[in-house]
N, C-alpha and C positions, 0 to 999 in steps of 0.2 A: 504494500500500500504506500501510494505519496507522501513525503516524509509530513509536509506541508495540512495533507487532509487529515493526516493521526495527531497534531496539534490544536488542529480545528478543534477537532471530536470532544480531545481528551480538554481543553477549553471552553468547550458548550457545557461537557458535562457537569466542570467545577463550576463553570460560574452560572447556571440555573437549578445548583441544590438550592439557592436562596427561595427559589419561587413556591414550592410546597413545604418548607420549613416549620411557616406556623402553620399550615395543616395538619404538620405531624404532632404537635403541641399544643393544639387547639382543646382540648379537653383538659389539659394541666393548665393551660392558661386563663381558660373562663372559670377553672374553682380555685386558682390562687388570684386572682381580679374579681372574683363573683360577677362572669359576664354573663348577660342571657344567651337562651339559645338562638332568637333572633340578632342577637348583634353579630355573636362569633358568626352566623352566617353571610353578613354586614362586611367582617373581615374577610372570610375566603373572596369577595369580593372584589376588597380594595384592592387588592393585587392586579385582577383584572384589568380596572376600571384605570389603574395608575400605568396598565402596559398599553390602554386604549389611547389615552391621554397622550404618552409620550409616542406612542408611535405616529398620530395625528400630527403632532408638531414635527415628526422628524420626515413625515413624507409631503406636506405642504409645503417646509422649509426648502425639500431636496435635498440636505445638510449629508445624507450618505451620499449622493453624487458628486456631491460640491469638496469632502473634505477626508481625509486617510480614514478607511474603513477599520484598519487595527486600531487606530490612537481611538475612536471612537469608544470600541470593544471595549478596553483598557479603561478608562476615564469611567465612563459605566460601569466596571464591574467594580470601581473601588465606590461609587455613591450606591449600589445595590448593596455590597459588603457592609457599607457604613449604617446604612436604614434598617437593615435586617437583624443588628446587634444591637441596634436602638431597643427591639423587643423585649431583651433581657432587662432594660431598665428597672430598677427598683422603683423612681417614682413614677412610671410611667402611667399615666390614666388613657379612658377608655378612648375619648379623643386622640390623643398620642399617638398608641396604639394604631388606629386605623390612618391618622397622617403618614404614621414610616410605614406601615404595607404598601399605603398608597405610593410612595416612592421607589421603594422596592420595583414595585411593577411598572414604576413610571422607565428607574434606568436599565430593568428587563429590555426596556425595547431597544435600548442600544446593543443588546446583548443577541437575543433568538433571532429576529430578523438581518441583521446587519452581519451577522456570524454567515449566514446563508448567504449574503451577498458575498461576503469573503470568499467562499465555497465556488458562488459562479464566476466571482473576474478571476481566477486560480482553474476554475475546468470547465470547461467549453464543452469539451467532448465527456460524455462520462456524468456527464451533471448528477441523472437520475439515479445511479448507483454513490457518489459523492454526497448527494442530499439525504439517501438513503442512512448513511453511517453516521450522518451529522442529526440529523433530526433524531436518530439513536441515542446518539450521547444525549441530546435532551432531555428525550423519554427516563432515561438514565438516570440524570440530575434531577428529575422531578421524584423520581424513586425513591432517589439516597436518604434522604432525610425520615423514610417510614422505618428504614433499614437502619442507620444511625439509631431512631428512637427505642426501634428492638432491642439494640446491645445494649441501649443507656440506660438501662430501665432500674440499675443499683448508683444510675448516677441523675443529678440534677436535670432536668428539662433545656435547662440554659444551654447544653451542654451541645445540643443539636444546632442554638439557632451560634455560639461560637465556634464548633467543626463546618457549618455549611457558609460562613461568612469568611473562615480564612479561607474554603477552598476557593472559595469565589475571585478572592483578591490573587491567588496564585493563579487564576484562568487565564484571567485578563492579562496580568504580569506577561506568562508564559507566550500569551500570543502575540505580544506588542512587543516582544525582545524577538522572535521566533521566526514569526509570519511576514512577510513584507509585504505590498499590495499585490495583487494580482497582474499578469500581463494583459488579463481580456477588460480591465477594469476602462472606462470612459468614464472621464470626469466631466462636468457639466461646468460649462462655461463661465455660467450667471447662474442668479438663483431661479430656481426652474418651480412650477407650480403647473404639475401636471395634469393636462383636460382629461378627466376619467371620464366624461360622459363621452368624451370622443373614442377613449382607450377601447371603453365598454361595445363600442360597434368592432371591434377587433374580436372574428367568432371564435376562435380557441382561446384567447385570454379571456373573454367573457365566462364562457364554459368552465374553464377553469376555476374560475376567482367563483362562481356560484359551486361549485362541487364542493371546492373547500370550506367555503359559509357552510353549507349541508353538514357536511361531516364535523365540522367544529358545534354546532349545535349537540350534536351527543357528548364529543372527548371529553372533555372536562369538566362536566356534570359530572359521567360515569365516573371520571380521576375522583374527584372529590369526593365520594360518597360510596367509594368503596369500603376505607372501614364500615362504614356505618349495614352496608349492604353484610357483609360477614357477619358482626356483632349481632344481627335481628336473626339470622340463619341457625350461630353457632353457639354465642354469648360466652369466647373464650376470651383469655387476659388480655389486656391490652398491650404486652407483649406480641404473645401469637398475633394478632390480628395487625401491628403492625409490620411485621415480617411477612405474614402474607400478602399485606398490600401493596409491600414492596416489588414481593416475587410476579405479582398480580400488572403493577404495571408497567416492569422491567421489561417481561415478557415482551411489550409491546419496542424495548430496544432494537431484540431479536429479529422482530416482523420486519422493524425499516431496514435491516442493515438484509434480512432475507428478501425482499420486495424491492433493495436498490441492486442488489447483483442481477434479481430475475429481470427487470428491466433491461438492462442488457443487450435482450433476445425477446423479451415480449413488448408489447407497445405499451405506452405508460397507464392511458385510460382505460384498459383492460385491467391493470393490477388493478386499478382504483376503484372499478367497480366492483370487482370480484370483494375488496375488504371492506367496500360499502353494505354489498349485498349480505355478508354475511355476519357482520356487527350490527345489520338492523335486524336478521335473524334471530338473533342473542336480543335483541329488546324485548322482542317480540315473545321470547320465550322465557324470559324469566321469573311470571307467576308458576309456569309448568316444573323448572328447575327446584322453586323455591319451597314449593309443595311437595314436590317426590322423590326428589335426590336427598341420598345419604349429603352429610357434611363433605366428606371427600369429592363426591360427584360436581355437587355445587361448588366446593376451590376448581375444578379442573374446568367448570363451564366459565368462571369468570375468568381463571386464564385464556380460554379459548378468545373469550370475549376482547381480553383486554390485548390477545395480539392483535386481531383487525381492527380493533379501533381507531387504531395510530398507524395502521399498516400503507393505508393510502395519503398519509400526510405529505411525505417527500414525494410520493407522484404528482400531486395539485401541487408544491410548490415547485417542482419542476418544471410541470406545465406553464406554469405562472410565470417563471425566467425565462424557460426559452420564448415565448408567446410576448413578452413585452418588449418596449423599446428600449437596445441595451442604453441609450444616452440619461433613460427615467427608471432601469432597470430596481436601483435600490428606493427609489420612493415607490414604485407600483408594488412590490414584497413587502414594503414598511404598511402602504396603506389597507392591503388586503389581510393582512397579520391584523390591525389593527382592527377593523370592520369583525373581523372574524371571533375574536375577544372580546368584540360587545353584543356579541351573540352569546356566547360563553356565560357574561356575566346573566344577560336575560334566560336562557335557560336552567341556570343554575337557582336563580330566584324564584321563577317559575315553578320547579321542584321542590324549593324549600316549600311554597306556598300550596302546592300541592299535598305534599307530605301530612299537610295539619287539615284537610280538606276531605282524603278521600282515602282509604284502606290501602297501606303501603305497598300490596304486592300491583297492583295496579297503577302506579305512579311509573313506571320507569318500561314500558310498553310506549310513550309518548315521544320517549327519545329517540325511538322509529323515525317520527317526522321529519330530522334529517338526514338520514341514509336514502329516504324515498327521494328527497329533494333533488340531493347530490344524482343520484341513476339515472332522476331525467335528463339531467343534460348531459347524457352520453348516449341516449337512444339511438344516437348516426357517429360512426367513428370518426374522431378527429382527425383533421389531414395534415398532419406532422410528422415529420420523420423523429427515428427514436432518439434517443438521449443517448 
């Protein structure tokens, strides 16, 4: 592998443990804060709502076109690093609290997006297999932190959110000493404010950019609400259930790094549909699982689950790069990442609201609604060659 894309990786992966950090502490942190359950849900949020924010202002600005894609990386991962250890604050209140998530995920978007641009001005050829490994390590770094809390569980809570904020600052470090820009990189002259209603008549980045809204409508509800999905199932320690949530959405590392070599040799909206098709399968069956499966049966269906979920992510973002104009390349990634996240945060609320509304095994059949989304726009295959 490219010495260049195993820095990438191993740099997404550090510095997005920050992002699900207080998810894996969210239950230590609302009984030592005495939070409600509607705020911590408030909180899973912020994160969101701070990587929609920043990524808004970074693809109106053009600021990835316009300026070094590593120094970027870097610069972000030390104010992600600095917000995320705010958490541990002793005085910190309820406010507080949701101000540093919300930065956290504001300088996230220097981070996941702008990493993937790194990825395209570095490989041209190979992208879908390259995005594949990269979108891995994220899946990855969103993982660590459930995995971290498994082992800490003889140690303080703190303990997660200062292991996921030093790795974070070593990510960025690592890639700005490391990585130098890209040879395919086009830097943008002026500041560029790119016409999306125009982009939008562009029929494979269109298709694209809606497949990936679709699919992001489930990811990250499912992510989130994994413990909580085992806990109703199995009602084991908060140990186990965060180690299985770990292995639960690791899995999903596996898928992009298996779905960016298949690409390859298959055509990319093929992979994309097929992990559509079969993650909204898994919506769709999960009163059937929850009902009849042993404990064991139900871990291996939300493994199932949790590889296709994330399996067609680097195909859509692939799509997404090669389909746009390289001169707006990192503002059309920044803005569709960003669109895509405030989808995330609306379905996630959606669910919470759900949850207190209607009998639990029937909430999460709904997050069907974007897998169906995403399919339709692949009923006629795109006319691109492969990656």
């Amino acid at each position: 592998m490219n010495r260049n894309l195993v820095i990438i990786i191993i740099a997404q992966f550090f510095c997005t443990s920050v992002w699900f950090a207080g998810n894996a502490v969210l239950q230590d942190l609302g009984t030592e804060k005495g939070l409600s359950a509607d705020f911590l849900l408030y909180l899973v949020s912020a994160v969101q709502i701070g990587f929609i924010s920043g990524t808004l202002i970074f693809a109106l600005s053009g600021i990835t076109d316009r300026f070094s894609p590593s120094r970027i990386f870097f610069l972000s991962s030390i104010g992600a690093a600095v917000c995320n250890i705010l958490l541990s604050a002793n005085d910190m209140g309820s406010t507080a609290i949701l101000i540093s998530r919300f930065f956290v995920g504001f300088f996230l978007s220097g981070i996941y997006p702008v990493g993937m641009k790194i990825a395209a001005d570095h490989f041209e050829n190979g992208l879908g297999k390259s995005l594949g490994f990269l979108v891995g390590g994220l899946v990855l770094g969103t993982a660590f932190p459930h995995f971290i809390k498994s082992l800490s569980i003889s140690f303080p809570w703190e303990f997660v959110v200062y292991t996921s904020s030093g790795l974070c600052i070593f990510g960025g470090l690592s890639l700005y000493l490391l990585v130098k820009d890209g040879p395919y990189r086009k830097p943008a002259g002026k500041l560029q404010f790119p016409d999306f209603k125009v982009l939008m008549r562009i029929v494979p980045l269109r298709k694209a950019i809606l497949g990936y809204w679709g699919h992001m409508w489930e990811l990250y509800t499912f992510w989130t609400f994994i413990p909580l999905l085992i806990f109703q199932k199995t009602s084991w320690t908060s140990a186990s259930i965060s180690l299985y949530s770990f292995c639960i959405i690791a899995t999903g590392a596996l898928a992009c790094a298996v779905f960016g070599l298949l690409s390859r040799k298959t055509p990319l909206d093929s992979l994309a549909k097929l992990a559509l098709l079969i993650s909204g399968i898994c919506c769709l069956l999960f009163p059937v699982f929850y009902f009849f499966a042993s404990n064991a049966i139900f871990i291996g269906y939300l493994v199932i689950w949790g590889f296709f979920v994330v399996a067609d992510s680097p195909m859509f973002s692939s799509l997404v790069a090669m389909s746009a104009p390289p001169g707006s390349r990192g503002s059309i990634i920044t803005f569709v990442n960003s669109i895509g996240f405030l989808i995330t945060v609306i379905s996630i609320q959606i669910t919470g609201y759900l949850l207190m509304q209607i009998t639990f095994i029937w909430v999460w059949p709904f997050l069907a609604l974007g897998p169906v989304i995403g399919l339709s726009q692949f009923a006629k295959p795109l006319n691109l060659r492969k990656l």
